[in-house]
C-alpha positions in Angstrom: -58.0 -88.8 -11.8 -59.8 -85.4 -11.7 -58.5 -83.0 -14.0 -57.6 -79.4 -12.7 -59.4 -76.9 -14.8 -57.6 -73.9 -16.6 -55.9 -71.0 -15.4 -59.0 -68.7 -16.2 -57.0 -65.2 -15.9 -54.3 -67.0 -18.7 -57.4 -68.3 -20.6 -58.5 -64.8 -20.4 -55.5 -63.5 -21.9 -55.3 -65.7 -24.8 -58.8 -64.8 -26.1 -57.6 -60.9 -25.7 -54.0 -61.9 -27.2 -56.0 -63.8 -30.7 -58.3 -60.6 -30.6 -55.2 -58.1 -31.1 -54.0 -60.5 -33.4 -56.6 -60.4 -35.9 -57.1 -56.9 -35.5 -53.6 -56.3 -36.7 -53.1 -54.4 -33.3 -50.0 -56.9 -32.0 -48.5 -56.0 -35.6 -48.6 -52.1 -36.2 -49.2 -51.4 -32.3 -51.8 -49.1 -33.5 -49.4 -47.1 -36.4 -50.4 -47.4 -40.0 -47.5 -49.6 -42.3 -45.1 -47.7 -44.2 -42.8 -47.7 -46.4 -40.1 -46.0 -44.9 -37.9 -46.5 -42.4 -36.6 -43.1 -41.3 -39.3 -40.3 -42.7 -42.3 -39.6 -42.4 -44.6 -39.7 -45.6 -45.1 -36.5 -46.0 -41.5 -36.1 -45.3 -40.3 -38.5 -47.9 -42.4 -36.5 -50.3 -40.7 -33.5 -49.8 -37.3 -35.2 -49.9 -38.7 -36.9 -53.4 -39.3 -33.3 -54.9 -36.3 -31.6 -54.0 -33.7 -34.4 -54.9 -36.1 -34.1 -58.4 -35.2 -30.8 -58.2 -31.1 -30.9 -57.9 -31.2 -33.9 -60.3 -34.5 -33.9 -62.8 -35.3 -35.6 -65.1 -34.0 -34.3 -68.9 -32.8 -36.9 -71.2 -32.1 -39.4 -68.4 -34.7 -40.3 -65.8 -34.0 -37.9 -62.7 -33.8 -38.2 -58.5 -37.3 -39.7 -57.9 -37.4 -42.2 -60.8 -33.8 -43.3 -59.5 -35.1 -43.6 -55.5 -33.0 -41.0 -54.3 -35.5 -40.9 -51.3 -35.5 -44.6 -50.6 -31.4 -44.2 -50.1 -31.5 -41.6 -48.2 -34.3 -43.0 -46.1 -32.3 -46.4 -45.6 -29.0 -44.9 -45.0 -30.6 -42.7 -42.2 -32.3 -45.3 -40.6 -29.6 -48.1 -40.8 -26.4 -46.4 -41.1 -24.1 -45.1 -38.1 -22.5 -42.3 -40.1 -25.7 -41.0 -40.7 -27.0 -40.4 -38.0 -25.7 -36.7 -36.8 -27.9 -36.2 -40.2 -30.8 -37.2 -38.1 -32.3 -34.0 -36.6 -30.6 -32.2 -39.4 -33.3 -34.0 -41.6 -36.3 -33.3 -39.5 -35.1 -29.8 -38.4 -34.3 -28.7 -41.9 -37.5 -30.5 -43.9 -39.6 -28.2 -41.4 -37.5 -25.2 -41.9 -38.2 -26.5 -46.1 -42.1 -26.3 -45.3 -42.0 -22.7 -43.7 -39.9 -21.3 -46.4 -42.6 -22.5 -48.9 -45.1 -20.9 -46.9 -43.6 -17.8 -46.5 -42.5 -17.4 -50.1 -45.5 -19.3 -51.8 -48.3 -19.7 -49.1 -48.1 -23.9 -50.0 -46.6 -26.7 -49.3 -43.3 -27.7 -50.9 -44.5 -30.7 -53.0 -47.6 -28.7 -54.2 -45.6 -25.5 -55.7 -44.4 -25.7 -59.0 -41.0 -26.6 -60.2 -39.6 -23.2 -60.9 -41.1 -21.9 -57.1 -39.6 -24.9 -55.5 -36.3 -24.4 -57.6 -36.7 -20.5 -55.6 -37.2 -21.8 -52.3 -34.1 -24.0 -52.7 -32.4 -21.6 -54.2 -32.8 -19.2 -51.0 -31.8 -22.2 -48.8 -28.2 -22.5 -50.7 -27.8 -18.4 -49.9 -28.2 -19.4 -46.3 -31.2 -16.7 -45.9 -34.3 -18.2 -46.2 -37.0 -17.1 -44.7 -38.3 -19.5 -41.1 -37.9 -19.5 -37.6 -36.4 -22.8 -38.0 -33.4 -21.7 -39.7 -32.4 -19.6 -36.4 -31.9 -23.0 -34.9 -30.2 -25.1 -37.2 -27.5 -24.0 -40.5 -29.0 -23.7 -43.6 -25.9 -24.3 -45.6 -25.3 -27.5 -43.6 -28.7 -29.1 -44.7 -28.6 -27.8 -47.8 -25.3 -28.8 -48.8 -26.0 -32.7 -46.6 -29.2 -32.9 -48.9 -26.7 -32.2 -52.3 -24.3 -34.5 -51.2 -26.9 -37.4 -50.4 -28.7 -36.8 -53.5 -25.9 -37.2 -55.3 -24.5 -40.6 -53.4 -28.4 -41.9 -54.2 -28.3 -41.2 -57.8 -24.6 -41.6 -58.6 -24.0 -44.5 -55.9 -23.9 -48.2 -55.9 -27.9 -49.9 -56.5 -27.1 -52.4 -53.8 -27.2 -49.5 -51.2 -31.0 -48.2 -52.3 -30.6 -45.8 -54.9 -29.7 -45.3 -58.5 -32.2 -47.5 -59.5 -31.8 -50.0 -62.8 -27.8 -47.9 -62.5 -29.6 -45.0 -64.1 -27.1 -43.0 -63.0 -24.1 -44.7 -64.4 -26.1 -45.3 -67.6 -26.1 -41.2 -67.5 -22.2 -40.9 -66.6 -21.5 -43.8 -69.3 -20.0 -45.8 -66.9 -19.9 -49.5 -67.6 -22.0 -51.6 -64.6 -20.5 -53.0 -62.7 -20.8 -57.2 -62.3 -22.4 -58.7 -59.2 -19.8 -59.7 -56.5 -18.8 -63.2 -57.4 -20.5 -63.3 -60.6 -16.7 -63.5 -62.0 -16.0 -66.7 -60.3 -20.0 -68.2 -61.4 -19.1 -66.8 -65.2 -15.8 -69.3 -64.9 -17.6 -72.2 -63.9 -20.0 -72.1 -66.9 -19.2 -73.8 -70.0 -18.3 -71.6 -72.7 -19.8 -71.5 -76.0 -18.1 -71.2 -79.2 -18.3 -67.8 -81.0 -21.3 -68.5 -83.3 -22.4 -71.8 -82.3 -24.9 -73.0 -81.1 -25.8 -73.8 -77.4 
């Protein structure tokens, strides 16, 4: 029995497909990996500096340490209610980057902390200065970046912020248990007070 030799054009694209493969092509389709879902880096940077702006670090550890920008990153790529917040975000982080310019001549993330604390501060006026801001509310981005800051520091871990409940540990608030860890605790045998295991 002859055997019938192999589709050369599927051979061909095979060799091409293991090629792409090990060149990582198939797996970032040419992009670099990162960490975020939702912005860009340079646009998670930004987000990082102001939320360590509205909540810095003092006695407590502030935004950044807490992953203010990882929350707000998830919730805008994951969550339904967020995402009218969408453009907002990449409208209003470009409308950041001009302000900085025009006030500083930098970048948001390289000014220092009292310059960005200015250029914020001229965003919660509502009259900063950028064309951007023709197009899209101040006030609403400003205030939606507050808010979210807040939810990512104040908020519950399990959703991506508030990291090791550094923000409850701030408030005083006593952590909360894991769900179902009541019904684990029952199960286990308890010790008496003093003894040994």
């Amino acid at each position: 029995m002859t055997r019938k030799p192999g589709n050369p054009r599927r051979r061909r694209f095979l060799k091409a497909a293991a090629a792409a493969a090990a060149s990582g092509a198939l797996v970032s389709c040419g992009r670099a990996r990162s960490p975020w879902r939702f912005f860009t880096a340079e646009e998670a940077a930004t987000v990082e500096a102001i939320s360590e702006r509205l909540i810095p670090t003092d006695q407590d550890p502030g935004a950044a340490w807490a992953g203010v920008v990882r929350y707000i990153d998830l919730q805008l790529a994951t969550r339904f209610n967020f995402r009218p917040f969408r453009e907002l975000y990449r409208q209003g982080l470009r409308g950041v980057e001009q302000t900085s310019a025009a006030l500083f001549h930098a970048a948001f993330t390289q000014l220092t902390a009292e310059q960005q604390v200015a250029v914020l501060r001229a965003l919660q006026r509502g009259q900063p200065p950028g064309e951007i801001w023709k197009k899209i509310p101040v006030r609403q981005f400003f205030d939606a970046l507050l808010n979210h800051t807040m939810q990512g520091y104040y908020g519950d871990p399990r959703h991506g912020g508030n990291r090791d409940a550094v923000g409850w540990r701030a408030l005083g608030v006593p952590l909360t248990p894991v769900r179902g860890r009541e019904q684990h605790d029952l199960r286990q045998p308890q010790r008496a007070a003093g003894g040994a295991s």
